[in-house]
C-alpha positions as YAML, in Angstrom:
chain: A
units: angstrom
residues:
- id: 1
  name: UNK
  ca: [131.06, 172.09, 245.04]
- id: 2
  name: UNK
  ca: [133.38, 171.49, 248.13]
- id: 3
  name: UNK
  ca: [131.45, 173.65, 250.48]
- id: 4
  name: UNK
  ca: [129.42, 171.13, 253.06]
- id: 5
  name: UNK
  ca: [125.45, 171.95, 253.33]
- id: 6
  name: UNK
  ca: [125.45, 171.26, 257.17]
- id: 7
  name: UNK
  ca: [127.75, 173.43, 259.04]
- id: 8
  name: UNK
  ca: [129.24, 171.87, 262.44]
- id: 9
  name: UNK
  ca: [128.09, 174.09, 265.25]
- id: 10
  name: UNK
  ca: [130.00, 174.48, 268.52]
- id: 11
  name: UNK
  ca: [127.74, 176.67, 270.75]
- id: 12
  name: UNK
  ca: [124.21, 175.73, 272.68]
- id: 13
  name: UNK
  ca: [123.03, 172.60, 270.78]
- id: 14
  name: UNK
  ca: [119.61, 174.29, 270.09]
- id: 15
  name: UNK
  ca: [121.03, 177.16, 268.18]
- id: 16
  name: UNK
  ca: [123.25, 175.25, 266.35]
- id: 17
  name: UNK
  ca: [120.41, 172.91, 264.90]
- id: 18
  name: UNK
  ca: [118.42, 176.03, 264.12]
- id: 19
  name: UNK
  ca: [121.35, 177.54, 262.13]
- id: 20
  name: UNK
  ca: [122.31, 174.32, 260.51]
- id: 21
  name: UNK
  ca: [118.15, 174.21, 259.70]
- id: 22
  name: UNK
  ca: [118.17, 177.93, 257.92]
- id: 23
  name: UNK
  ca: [121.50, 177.60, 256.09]
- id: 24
  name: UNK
  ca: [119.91, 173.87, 254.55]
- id: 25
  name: UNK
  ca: [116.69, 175.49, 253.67]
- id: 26
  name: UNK
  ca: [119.03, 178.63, 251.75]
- id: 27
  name: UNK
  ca: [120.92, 176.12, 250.17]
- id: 28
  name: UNK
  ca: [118.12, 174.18, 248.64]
- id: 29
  name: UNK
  ca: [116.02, 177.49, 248.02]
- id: 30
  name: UNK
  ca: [119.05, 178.84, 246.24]
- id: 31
  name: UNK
  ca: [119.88, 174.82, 243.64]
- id: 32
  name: UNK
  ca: [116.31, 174.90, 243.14]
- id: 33
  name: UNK
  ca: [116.07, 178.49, 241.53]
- id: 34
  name: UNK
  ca: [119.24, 177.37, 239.62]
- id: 35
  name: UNK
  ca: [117.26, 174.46, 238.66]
- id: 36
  name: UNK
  ca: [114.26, 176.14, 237.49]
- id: 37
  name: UNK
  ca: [116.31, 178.37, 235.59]
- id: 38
  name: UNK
  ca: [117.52, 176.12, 232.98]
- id: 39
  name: UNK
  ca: [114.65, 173.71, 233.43]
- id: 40
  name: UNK
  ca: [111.61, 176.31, 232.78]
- id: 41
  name: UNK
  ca: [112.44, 177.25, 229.15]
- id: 42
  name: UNK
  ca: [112.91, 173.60, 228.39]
- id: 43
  name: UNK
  ca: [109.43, 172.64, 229.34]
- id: 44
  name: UNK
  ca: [107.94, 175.63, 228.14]
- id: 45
  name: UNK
  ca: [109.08, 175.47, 224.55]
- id: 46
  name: UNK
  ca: [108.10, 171.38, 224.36]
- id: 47
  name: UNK
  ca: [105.01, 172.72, 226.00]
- id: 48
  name: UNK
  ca: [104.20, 175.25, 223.25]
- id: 49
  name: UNK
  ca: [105.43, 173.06, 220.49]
- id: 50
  name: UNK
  ca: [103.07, 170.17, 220.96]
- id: 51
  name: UNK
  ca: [100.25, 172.78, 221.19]
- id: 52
  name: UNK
  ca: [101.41, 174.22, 217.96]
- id: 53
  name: UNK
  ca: [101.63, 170.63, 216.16]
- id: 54
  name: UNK
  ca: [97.82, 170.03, 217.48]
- id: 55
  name: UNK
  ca: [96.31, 173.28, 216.34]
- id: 56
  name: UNK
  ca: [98.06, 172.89, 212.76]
- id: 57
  name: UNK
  ca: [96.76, 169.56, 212.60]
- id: 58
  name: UNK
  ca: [93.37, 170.04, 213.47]
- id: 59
  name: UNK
  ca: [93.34, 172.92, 210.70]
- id: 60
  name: UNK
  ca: [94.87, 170.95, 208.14]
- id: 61
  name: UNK
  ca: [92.49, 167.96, 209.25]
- id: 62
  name: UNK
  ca: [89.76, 169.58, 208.11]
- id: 63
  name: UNK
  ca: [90.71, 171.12, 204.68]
- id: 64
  name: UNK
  ca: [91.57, 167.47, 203.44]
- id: 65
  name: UNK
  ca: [92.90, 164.09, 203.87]
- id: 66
  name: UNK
  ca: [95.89, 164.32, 201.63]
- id: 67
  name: UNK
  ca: [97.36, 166.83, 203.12]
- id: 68
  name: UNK
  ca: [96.94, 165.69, 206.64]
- id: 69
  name: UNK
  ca: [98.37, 162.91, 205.81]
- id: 70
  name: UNK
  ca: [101.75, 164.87, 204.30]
- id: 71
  name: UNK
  ca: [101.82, 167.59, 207.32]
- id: 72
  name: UNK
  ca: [102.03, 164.19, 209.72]
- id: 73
  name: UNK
  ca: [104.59, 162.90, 207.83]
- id: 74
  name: UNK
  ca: [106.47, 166.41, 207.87]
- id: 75
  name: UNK
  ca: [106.09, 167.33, 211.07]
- id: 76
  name: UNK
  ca: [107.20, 163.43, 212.69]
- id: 77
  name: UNK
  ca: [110.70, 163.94, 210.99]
- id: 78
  name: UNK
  ca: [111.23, 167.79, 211.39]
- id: 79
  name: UNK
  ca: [109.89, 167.82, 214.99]
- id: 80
  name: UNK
  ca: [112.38, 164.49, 215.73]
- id: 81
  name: UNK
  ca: [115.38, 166.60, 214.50]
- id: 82
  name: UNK
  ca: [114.84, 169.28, 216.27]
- id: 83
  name: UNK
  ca: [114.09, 167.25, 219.21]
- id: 84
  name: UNK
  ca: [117.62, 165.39, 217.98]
- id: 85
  name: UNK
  ca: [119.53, 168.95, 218.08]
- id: 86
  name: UNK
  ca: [118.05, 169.50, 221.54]
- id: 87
  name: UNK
  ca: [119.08, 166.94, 223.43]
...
């Protein structure tokens, strides 16, 4: 957290920018894999979970009315608590 992302060069001005250039583009390579690494199973499962609450819906749409009406009433305050524990 303390190290800087530009390092001060002292040599031919030319190098220096090109070092200072490469290290930057590691450092930002290297937070955005971090990044991606929480981030990606995040979006995947809210992803996947709205695709599953569509498909179930569409199923249970077309058996009847009644129970469309109790899966959407289900599935508002099941999928908020989860969504609750989540966050």
């Amino acid at each position: 957290m303390e190290e800087r992302l530009l390092r001060e060069g002292s040599d031919a001005e030319g190098q220096s920018n090109n070092r200072e250039s490469i290290y930057l583009r590691t450092k930002v390579w290297s937070e955005v894999n971090k990044m991606w690494r929480i981030a990606l199973p995040s979006s995947l499962f809210r992803m996947t979970s709205f695709g599953s609450i569509i498909v179930a819906q569409a199923f249970i749409g077309h058996s009847s009315e009644l129970g469309l009406a109790a899966y959407a009433l289900l599935q508002s305050t099941f999928i908020r608590f989860l969504y609750g524990l989540m966050v």
